[in-house]
KOLGU-877516 format. One record per residue (C-alpha): x, y, z negated. Coordinates in steps of 0.02 Angstrom, whole numbers, padded with zeros to 5 digits, always signed. Layout:
BEGIN
XYZ
...
***
This chain:
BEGIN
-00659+01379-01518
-00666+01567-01542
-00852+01630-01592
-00912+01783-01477
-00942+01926-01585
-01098+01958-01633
-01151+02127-01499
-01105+02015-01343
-01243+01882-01406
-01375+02014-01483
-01360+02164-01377
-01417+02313-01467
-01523+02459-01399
-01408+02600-01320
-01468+02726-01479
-01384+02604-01592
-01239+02567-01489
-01212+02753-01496
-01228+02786-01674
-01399+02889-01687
-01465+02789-01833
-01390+02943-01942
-01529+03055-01875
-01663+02949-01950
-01751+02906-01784
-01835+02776-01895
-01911+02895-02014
-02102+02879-01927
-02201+03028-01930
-02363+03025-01863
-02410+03223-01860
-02239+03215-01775
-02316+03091-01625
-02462+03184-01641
-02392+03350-01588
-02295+03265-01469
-02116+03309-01548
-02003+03185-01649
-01871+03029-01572
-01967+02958-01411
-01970+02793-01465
-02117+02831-01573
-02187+02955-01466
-02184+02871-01313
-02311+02721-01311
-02188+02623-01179
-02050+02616-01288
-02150+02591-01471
-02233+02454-01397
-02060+02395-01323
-01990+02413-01493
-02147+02336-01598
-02153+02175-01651
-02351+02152-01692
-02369+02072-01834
-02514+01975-01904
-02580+02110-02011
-02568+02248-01875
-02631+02113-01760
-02802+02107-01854
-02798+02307-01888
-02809+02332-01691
-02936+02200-01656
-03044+02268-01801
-03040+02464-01732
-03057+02413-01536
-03205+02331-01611
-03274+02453-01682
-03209+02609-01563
-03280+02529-01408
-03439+02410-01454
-03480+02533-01644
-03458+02340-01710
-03381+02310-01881
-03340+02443-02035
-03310+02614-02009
-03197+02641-02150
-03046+02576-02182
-02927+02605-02339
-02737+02554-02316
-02638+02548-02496
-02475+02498-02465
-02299+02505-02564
-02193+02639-02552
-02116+02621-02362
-02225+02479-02327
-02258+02501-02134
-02440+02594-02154
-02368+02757-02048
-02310+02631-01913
-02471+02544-01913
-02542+02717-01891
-02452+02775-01751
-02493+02596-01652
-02672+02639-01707
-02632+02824-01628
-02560+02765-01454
-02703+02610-01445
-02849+02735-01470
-02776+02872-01330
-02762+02698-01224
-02935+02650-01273
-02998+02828-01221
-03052+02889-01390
-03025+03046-01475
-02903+03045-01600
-02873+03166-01746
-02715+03161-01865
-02730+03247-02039
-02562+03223-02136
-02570+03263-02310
-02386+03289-02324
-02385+03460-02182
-02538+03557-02215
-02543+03701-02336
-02687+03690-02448
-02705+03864-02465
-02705+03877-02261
-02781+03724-02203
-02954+03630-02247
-02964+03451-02192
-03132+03489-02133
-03080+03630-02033
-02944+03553-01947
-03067+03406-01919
-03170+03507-01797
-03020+03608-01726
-02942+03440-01660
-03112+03390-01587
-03162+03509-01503
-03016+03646-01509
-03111+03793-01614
-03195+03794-01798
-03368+03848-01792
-03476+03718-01869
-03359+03681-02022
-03281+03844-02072
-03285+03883-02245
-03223+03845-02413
-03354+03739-02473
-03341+03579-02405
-03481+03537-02256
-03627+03436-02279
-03684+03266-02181
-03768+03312-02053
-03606+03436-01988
-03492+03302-01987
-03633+03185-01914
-03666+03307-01782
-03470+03343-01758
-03436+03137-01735
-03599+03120-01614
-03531+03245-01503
-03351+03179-01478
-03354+02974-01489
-03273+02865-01477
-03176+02970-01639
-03023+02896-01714
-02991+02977-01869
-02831+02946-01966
-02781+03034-02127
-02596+02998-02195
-02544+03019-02371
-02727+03089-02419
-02672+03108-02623
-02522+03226-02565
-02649+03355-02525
-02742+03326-02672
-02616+03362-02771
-02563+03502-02675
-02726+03561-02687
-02762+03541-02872
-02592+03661-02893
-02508+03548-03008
-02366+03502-02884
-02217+03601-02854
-02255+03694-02696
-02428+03775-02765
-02396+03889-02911
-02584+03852-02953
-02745+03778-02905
-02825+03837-02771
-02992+03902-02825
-03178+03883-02725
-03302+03963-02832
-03313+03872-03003
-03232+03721-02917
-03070+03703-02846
-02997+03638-02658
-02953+03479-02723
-03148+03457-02811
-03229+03495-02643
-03099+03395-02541
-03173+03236-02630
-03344+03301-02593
-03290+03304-02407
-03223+03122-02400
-03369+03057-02485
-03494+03127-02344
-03359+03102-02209
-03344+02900-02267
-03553+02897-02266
-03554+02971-02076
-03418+02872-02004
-03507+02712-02093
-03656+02762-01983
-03689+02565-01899
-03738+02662-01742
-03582+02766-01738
-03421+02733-01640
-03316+02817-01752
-03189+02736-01861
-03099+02816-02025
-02917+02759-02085
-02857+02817-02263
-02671+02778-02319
-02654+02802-02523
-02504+02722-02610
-02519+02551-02704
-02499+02659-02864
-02440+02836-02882
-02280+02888-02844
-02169+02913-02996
-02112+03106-02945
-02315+03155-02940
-02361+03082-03088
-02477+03189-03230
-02621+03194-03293
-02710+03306-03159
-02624+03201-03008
-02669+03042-03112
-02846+03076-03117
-02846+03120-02937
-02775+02950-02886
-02911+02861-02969
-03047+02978-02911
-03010+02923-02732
-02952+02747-02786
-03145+02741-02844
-03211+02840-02688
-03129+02734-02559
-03123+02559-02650
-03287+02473-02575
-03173+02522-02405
-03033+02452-02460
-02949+02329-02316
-02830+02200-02385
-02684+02240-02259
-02503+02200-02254
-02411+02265-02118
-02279+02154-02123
-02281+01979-02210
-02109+01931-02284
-02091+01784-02162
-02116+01907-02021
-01975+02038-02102
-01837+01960-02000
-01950+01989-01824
-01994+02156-01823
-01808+02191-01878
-01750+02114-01724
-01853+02190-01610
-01825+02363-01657
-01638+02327-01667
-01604+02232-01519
-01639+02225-01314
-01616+02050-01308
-01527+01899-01368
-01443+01763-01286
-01532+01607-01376
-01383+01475-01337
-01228+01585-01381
-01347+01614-01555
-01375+01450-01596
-01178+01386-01558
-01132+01518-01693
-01278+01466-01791
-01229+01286-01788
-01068+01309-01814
-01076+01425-01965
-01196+01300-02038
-01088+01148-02016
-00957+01242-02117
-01077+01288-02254
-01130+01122-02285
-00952+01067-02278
-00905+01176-02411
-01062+01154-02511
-01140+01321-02509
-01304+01296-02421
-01428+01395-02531
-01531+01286-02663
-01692+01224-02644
-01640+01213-02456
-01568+01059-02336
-01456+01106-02178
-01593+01104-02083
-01703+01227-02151
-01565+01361-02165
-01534+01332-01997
-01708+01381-01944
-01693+01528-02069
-01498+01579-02002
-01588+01565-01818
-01722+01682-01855
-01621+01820-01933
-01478+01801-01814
-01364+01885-01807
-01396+01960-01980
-01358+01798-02093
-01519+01776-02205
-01457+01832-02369
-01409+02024-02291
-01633+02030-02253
-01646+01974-02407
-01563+02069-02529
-01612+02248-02436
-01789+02189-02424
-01797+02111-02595
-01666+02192-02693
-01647+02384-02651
-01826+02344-02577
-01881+02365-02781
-01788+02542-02806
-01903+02686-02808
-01834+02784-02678
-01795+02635-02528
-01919+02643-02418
-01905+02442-02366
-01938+02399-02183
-01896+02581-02150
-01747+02573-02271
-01662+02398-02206
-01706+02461-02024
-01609+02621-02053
-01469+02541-02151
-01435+02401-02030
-01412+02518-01873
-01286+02612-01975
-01201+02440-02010
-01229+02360-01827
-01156+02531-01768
-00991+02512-01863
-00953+02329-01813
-00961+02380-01629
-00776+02321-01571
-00752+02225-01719
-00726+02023-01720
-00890+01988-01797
-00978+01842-01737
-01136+01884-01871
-01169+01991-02001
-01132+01982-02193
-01156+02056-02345
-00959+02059-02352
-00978+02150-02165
-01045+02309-02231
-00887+02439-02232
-00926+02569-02393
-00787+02655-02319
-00909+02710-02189
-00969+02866-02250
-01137+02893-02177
-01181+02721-02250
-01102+02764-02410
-01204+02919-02442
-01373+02807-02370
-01330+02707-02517
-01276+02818-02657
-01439+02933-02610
-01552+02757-02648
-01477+02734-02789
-01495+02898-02853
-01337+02906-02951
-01174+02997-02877
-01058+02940-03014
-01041+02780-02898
-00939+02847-02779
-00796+02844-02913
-00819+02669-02972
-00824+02623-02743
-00650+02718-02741
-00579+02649-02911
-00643+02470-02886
-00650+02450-02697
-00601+02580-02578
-00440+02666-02623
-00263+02581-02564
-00234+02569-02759
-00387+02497-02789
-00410+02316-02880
-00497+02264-02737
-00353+02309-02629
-00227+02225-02763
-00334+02069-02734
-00307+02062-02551
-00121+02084-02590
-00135+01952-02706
-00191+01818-02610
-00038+01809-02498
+00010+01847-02326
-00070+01735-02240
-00261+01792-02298
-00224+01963-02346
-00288+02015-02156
-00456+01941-02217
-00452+02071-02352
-00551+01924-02446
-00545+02034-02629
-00626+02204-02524
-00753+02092-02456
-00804+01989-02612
-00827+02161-02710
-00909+02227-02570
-01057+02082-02603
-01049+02088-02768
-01088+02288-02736
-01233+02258-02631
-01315+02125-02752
-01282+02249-02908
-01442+02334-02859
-01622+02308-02896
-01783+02376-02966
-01789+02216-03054
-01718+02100-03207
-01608+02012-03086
-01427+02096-03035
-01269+02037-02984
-01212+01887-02879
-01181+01703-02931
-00995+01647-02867
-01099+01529-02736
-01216+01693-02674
-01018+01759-02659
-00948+01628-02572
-01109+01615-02434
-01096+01796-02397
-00897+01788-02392
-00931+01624-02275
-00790+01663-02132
-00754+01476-02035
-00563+01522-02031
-00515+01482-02220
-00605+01377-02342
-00729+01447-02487
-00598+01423-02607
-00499+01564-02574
-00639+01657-02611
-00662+01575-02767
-00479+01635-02798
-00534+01797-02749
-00671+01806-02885
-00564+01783-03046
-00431+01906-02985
-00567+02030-02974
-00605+01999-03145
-00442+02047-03206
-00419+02196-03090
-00559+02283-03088
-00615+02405-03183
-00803+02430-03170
-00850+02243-03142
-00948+02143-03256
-01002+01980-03282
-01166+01912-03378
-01270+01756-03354
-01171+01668-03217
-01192+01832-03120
-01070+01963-03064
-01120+02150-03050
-01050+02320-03049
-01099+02466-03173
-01065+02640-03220
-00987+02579-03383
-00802+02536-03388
-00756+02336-03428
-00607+02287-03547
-00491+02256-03426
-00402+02403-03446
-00371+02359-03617
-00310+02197-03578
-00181+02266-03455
-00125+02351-03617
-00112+02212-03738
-00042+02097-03577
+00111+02227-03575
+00138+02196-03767
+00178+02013-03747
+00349+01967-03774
+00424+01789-03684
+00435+01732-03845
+00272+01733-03879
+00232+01652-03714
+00354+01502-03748
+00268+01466-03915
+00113+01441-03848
+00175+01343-03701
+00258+01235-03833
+00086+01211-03962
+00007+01168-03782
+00115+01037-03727
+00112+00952-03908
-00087+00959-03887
-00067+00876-03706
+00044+00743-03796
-00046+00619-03903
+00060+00486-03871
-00038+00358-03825
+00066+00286-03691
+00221+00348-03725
+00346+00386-03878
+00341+00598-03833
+00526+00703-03841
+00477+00871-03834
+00611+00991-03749
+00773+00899-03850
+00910+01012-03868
+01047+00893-03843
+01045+00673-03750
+01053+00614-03943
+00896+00702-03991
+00808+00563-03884
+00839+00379-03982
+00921+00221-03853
+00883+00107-04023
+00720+00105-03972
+00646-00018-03820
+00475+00100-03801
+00439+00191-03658
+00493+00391-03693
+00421+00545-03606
+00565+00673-03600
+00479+00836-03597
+00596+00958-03529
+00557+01169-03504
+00647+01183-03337
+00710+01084-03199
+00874+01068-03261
+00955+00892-03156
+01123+00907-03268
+01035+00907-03405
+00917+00764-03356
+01083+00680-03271
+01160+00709-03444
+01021+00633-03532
+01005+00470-03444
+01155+00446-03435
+01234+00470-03620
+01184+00461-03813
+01323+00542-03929
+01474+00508-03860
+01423+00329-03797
+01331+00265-03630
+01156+00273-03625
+01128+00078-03639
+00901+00082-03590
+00906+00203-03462
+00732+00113-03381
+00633+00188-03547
+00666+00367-03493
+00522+00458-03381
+00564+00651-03383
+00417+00778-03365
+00473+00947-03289
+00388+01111-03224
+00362+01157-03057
+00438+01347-03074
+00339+01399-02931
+00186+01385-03064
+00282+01488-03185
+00229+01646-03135
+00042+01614-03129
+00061+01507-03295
+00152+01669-03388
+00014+01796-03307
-00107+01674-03405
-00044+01667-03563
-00005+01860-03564
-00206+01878-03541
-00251+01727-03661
-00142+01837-03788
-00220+01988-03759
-00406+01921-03780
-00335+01848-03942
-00275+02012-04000
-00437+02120-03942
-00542+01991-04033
-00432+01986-04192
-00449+02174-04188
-00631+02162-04161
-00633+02029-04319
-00544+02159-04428
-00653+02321-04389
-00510+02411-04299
-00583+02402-04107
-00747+02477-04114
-00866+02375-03950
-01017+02357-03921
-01110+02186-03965
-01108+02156-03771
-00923+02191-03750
-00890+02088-03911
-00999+01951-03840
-00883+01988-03668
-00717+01964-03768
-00777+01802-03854
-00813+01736-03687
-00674+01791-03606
-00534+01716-03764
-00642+01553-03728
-00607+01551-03547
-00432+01622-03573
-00380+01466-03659
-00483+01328-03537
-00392+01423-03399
-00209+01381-03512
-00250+01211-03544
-00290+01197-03350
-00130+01262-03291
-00016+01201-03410
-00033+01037-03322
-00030+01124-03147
+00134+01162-03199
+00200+01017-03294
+00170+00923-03159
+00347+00833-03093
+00398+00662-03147
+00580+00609-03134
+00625+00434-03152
+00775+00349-03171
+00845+00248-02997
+01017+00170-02968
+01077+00335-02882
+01002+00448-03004
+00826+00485-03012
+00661+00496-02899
+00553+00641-02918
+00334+00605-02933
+00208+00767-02899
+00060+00720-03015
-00018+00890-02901
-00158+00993-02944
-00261+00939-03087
-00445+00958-03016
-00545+01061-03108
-00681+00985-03245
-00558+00839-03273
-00521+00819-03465
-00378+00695-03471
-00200+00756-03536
-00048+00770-03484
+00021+00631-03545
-00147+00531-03465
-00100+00593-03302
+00081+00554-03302
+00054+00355-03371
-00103+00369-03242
+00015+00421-03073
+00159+00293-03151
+00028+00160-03155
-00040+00201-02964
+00120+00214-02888
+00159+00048-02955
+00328+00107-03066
+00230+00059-03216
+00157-00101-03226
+00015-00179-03339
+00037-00334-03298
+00140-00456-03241
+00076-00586-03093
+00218-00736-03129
+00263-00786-02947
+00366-00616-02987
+00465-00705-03102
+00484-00865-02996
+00513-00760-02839
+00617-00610-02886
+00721-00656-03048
+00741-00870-03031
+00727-00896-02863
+00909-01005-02829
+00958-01022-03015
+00919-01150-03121
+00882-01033-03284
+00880-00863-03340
+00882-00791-03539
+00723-00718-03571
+00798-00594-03670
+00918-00545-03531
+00768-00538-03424
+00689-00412-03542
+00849-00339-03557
+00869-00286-03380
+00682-00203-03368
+00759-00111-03517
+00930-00044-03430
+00915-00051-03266
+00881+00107-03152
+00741+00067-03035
+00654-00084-03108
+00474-00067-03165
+00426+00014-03333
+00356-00122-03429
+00179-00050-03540
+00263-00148-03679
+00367-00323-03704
+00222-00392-03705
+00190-00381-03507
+00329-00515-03481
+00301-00628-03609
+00107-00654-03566
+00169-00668-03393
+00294-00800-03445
+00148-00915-03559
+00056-00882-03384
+00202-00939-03272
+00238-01102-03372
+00058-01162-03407
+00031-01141-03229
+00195-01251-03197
+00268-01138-03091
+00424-01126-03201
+00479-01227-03390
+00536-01148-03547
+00658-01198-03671
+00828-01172-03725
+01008-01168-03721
+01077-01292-03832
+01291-01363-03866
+01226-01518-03747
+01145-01393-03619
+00978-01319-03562
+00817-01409-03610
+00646-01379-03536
+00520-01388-03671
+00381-01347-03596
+00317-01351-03426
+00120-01353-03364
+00062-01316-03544
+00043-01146-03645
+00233-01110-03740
+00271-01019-03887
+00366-00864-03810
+00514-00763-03923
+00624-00694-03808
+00769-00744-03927
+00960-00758-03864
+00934-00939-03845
+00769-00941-03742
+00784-00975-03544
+00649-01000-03419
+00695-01127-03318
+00668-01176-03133
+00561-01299-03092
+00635-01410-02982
+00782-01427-03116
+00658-01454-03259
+00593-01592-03207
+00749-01675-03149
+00790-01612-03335
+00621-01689-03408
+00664-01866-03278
+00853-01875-03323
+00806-01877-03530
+00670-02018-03513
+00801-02114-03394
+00899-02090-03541
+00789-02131-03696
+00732-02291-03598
+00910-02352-03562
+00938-02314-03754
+00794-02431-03784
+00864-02550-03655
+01026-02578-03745
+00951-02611-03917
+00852-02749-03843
+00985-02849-03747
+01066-02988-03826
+01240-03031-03822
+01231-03154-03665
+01164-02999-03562
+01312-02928-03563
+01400-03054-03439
+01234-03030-03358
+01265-02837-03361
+01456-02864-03305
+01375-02949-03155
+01301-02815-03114
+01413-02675-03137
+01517-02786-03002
+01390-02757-02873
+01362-02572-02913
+01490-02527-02782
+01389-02600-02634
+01247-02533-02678
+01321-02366-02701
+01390-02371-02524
+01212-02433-02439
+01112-02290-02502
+01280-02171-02429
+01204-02039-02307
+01245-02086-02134
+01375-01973-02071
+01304-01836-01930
+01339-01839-01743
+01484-01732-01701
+01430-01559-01700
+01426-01447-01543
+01536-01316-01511
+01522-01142-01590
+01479-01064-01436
+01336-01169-01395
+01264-01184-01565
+01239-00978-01548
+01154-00983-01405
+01065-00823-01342
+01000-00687-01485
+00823-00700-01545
+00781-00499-01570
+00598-00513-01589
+00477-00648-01650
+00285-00634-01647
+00228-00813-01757
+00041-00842-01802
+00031-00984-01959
-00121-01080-01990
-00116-01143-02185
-00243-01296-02177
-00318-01369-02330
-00194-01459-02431
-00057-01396-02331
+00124-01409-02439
+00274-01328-02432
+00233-01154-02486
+00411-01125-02574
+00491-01168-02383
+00362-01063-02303
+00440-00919-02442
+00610-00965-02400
+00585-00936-02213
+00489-00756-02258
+00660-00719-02356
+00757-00774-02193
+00656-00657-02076
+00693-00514-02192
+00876-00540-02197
+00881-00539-02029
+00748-00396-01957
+00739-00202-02049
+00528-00252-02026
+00445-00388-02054
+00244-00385-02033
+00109-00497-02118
-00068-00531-02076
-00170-00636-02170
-00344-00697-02150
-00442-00813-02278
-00622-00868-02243
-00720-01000-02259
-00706-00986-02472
-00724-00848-02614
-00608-00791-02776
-00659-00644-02890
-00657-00479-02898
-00531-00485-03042
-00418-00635-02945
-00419-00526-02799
-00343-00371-02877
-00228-00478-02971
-00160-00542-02788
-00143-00342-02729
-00049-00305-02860
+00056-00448-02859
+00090-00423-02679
+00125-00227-02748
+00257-00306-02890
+00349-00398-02725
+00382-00232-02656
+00263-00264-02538
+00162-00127-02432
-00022-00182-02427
-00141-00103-02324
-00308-00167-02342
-00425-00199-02171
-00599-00160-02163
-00692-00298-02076
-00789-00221-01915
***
């Protein structure tokens, strides 16, 4: 199911939709409202209130000046420090627009506009009150009983002064627009301005009075202002107004994602949100990238409330460029986010990311070079990310045709961009912060993964320190490695392909040939298993191999398992060893004084050679990776596949590992094999011809080691499912049979069936007892024996089988064809006959290309150990097993 995008779910307001975030229309200005100019949404009290989400804090501000405004209830002073772009001028303006609604009178100094060396604040006081200055005028600031007389006359008096220590400091002349300090007598404009807010806090603190006073002054002074003289102005009014001081934040983190919304958005459809919402979240937690410290759940409920902005794009403006200096936050994330919401009009979008926001957008690219305060990043955004040539772009390329419309490299540098950022100790991105802002439901989180370490080879500015990715003005080594990844020659890249492959092979398991030159380079003397490592799929070469040794026929062609390369790996395996090479050069050269880095970048390169090899040692079994084993036809050909990350084991751990699972290689030996496939109809087989033919014979399972069939042999005969013993001048004997044998697998040792072992065992004590017989008789039994041997004859012909009825005809023994049978058999306790039962099986599967099986036992137990035996005895038989799970 297609997701809507996200503007058809969350339906922004029209000055969005048409791209008028660029004339900051959220800049607030409250002498702006005041005068009545500025964007409408803050002048006009329909449409701020439309737009405001009230928050908590500005919740209580309201309640605490109606109070005092209409009943003279409450304190008369209030003092608002706030951080840079905190939401105090917003606060004012709802105070502004309440009081007019309230019927009060409401006067607006701003710090920021007036002139100190044209305007007075106690001037302009009177002027707004009552339209003329008469009572005030003057340099010196006016006593109490003025301003008392001025706030009696004209209450209910809202009086709201904005950015107070910007006219000080004005004032004092020791910022840049006053070439000095304005003078009054032996003080100055900025001494008697202090003197005027002391008296004017006093009045309006008047219990009797409805009046009410609100003060914005930074949280601490802003870094372009500071000096000694506008220092010691902060803390004279710090001081002054601190017994006024209201605790007050306009907007509580939790509340962030609200008033975002409602200034963003008309409306939003709450059951097309939480479909996408659900759905994005089900793939998260699929793919195991559901923030930490955090359950499904309680992402959800964050996902739902910052809709259609996924939580980590509030989070990192708010939090992260929230900390620069010059990003003013709510005000800040509010203007960046139109710019981005404004972009994605059109697009398929169904919610905002991180990996959304298009630097190629130049009003938002200028928004964010002018917070950073550092132009030199446009070239690293058209090196790294933007240009067609760009590493980013490469990466796209890179990842084939069918993602390279995702443009899954652009979009993974683009987050790593926006995390790179912060007034803090913490930049850059983790690969999982990467992933969750790359989240798209279309392709899995591992090609972004894939995305991430191609971007650390191709770009240029990228850097990567404590798990975290970031982006910086300083130039990473990859351009040197490009260099040193040119100078490597293919003979360099087969040696180290070769010193890997005799690391991978320990042998353990098997008796290793390393690429042989020529079929007598790998021994036939020997009966071991032998892993024929081979550097390309050559099949006349492996054909040539199994087949001859010198000039003579291969005689144990079943000991040969070739391992050969997948060439499509080849390329990716060469790319890695031209890197490993080059971090092995840059760090040699660092090791001899001849590459001059810093102790990061040597730190970087150290790294870097370390992962360069794990990343070797990974895919050099990602590409050794195809078994061939001999058959009667020629050879089958095993995948081992992709070798998961993390897992240790070699190559040659793998291969004995798939052999083993596939059931080509066995471990052991279950002994009804033996009875079943290899006596079944004769009367005895050589044990050495029986090890012989595991040994030569194409197709037959690899045998661990000779000792597989002679413990299965011991097994067989103490069970008494088959004798042992030997071919002798007089014929076979049977030695043993239902007791443990001594096995050799010499010329003359035969296993023997055992049906015609214990005729074997019955005919030699018919035998020794007649010998015994004949000792004792005396001479006048043998007229008695005589006797006898007359009336052998007659008994002969009694015990003569009776001769069968006439047969039918041919015709009617056929009958009609059989082409389907359905049979369900019933084995009772002590039921016989299991070799018949066997015989019948063997019928069935002469006759029909499938025969099925189902059996049930109950009403018993084996163990664990017995029952895996019987699987992979069934497995041995050729037999498909599929195991049932019981409902």
């Amino acid at each position: 199911m297609e997701l809507k995008p996200f503007y058809q779910i969350a339906i922004p307001h029209d000055d969005i939709k048409a791209g008028k975030a660029g004339s900051r229309i959220f800049a607030a200005d409250l002498w702006k409202v005041y005068r009545n100019t500025g964007p409408e949404e803050y002048r006009n009290p329909e449409i701020f209130w439309e737009r405001t989400y009230v928050t908590e804090g500005l919740r209580k501000l309201l309640e605490i000046a109606e109070m005092r405004l209409k009943r003279g209830e409450g304190e008369g002073v209030i003092s608002l420090q706030t951080p840079f772009g905190g939401g105090k001028t917003h606060s004012l303006i709802a105070l502004y627009h309440k009081a007019r609604e309230w019927g009060a009178n409401v006067v607006v100094l701003d710090g920021t506009v007036f002139d100190a060396k044209e305007v007075r604040l106690w001037e302009e006081l009177e002027k707004q009150l009552t339209g003329k200055v008469e009572l005030t005028k003057g340099a010196t600031a006016p006593g109490r009983d003025k301003i008392g007389k001025l706030l009696s006359e004209n209450e209910p008096v809202l009086i709201l002064i904005d950015e107070l220590l910007e006219y000080m400091i004005k004032a004092s002349g020791t910022s840049g627009t006053a070439a000095s300090e304005v003078k009054v007598g032996e003080t100055t404009l900025a001494d008697q301005t202090i003197a005027f807010i002391q008296e004017l806090t006093v009045e309006v603190s008047d219990p009797n009075r409805r009046a009410l006073l609100v003060i914005t002054l930074p949280s601490s002074i802003p870094r372009e202002h500071y000096s000694e003289k506008g220092e010691e102005y902060f803390q004279k009014l710090q001081h002054l107004l601190r017994r006024y001081e209201t605790p007050f934040s306009p907007v509580h983190e939790e509340e962030v994602h609200d008033v975002i919304r409602k200034r963003l958005f008309k409306r939003i459809d709450e059951t097309e949100m939480e479909a996408v919402v659900k759905r994005v979240v089900d793939y998260l937690e699929k793919e195991g990238l559901i923030p930490e410290g955090l359950n499904a759940y309680q992402y959800r409920q964050r996902f739902l409330r910052s809709y259609p902005f996924q939580p980590e794009v509030i989070d990192v403006l708010y939090h992260r460029w929230g900390s620069l200096p010059k990003f003013q936050r709510t005000r800040g994330v509010l203007r960046l986010l139109s710019i981005v919401i404004h972009s994605l009009i059109g697009r398929d979008v169904p919610f905002i990311r991180l990996s959304d926001f298009d630097l190629g957008v130049k009003i938002l690219r200028d928004e964010l070079m002018d917070i950073i305060g550092e132009s030199r990043y446009h070239s690293v955004l058209d090196a790294d990310i933007l240009s067609q040539n760009s590493g980013a772009k490469r990466v796209d390329r890179m990842l084939g045709e069918s993602y390279e419309h995702y443009r899954v490299g652009t979009r993974a540098a683009t987050v790593i961009f926006m995390y790179s950022f912060s007034g803090g100790d913490i930049k850059g991105a983790t690969t999982k912060e990467i992933k969750l802002s790359c989240a798209d439901t279309r392709y899995s989180s591992s090609i972004v993964g894939d995305a991430i370490l191609y971007l650390k080879d191709n770009l240029l500015y990228l850097h990567y320190r404590d798990g975290r990715y970031f982006f910086s003005l300083e130039p990473n080594l990859n351009q040197l490695v490009v260099d040193e990844m040119n100078n490597v020659s293919e003979e360099q890249i087969g040696k180290v392909e070769h010193e890997l492959l005799r690391g991978q092979l320990k042998e353990q398991y098997f008796k290793a040939y390393l690429w042989p030159g020529k079929p007598v380079d790998v021994p036939d003397s020997d009966p071991g298993l032998k892993l024929v490592v081979l550097p390309e799929y050559d099949k006349e070469k492996v054909l040539q191999i199994l087949q001859s040794h010198g000039g003579n026929e291969r005689v144990h062609k079943n000991t040969l398992i070739f391992l050969v390369p997948k060439e499509t790996e080849r390329a990716s395996f060469n790319r890695l060893v031209r890197r490993y090479l080059a971090w092995k050069t840059i760090n040699e050269k660092v090791k001899k004084g001849s590459l001059e880095l810093t102790a990061e970048q040597r730190e970087d390169v150290k790294k870097n050679l370390e992962r360069a090899r794990e990343d070797i040692v990974q895919k050099i079994a990602e590409l050794y990776r195809l078994i061939l084993l001999p058959t009667r036809g020629g050879y089958e050909e095993l995948d081992l596949g992709m070798k998961p990350v993390g897992v240790k084991k070699t190559i040659e751990e793998l291969v004995y590992e798939k052999l083993r699972e596939e059931g080509k290689l066995i471990e052991k030996m279950a002994p009804v094999i033996i009875e079943m496939k290899y006596l079944d109809g004769k009367e005895y087989v050589q044990t050495k011809a029986l090890y012989e033919s595991f040994l030569k014979t194409p197709g037959m399972p690899l045998l661990k080691g000779k000792s597989v069939l002679i413990d299965a042999i011991k097994q067989g005969v103490s069970e008494g499912r088959f004798g042992l013993g030997y071919l002798t001048d007089e014929g076979v004997t049977c030695e043993y049979l239902g007791e443990k044998p001594t096995v050799t697998l010499e010329e003359s040792e035969v296993i023997v069936n055992r049906k015609y072992c214990e005729e074997r065992r019955a005919g030699a004590k018919a035998e020794a007892q007649a010998i015994a017989a004949q000792e004792e008789a005396t001479a006048e039994s043998v007229d008695e024996a005589r006797v006898e041997e007359r009336k052998l004859p007659a008994i002969r012909e009694s015990r003569d089988v009776p001769v069968p009825p006439e047969t039918k005809s041919g015709e009617e023994a056929v009958g009609s064809q059989v082409e389907s049978i359905h049979l369900h058999l019933t084995l009772g306790p002590g039921t016989g006959g299991l070799r018949d039962i066997l015989r019948a099986l063997n019928l069935l599967k002469s006759k029909f290309e499938k025969v099925t099986i189902e059996i049930r036992a109950e009403n018993g137990n084996m163990s664990q150990v017995e029952y895996e035996n019987l699987l992979e005895t069934f497995r041995q038989l050729g037999i498909d097993v599929e195991e049932v799970e019981e409902e």
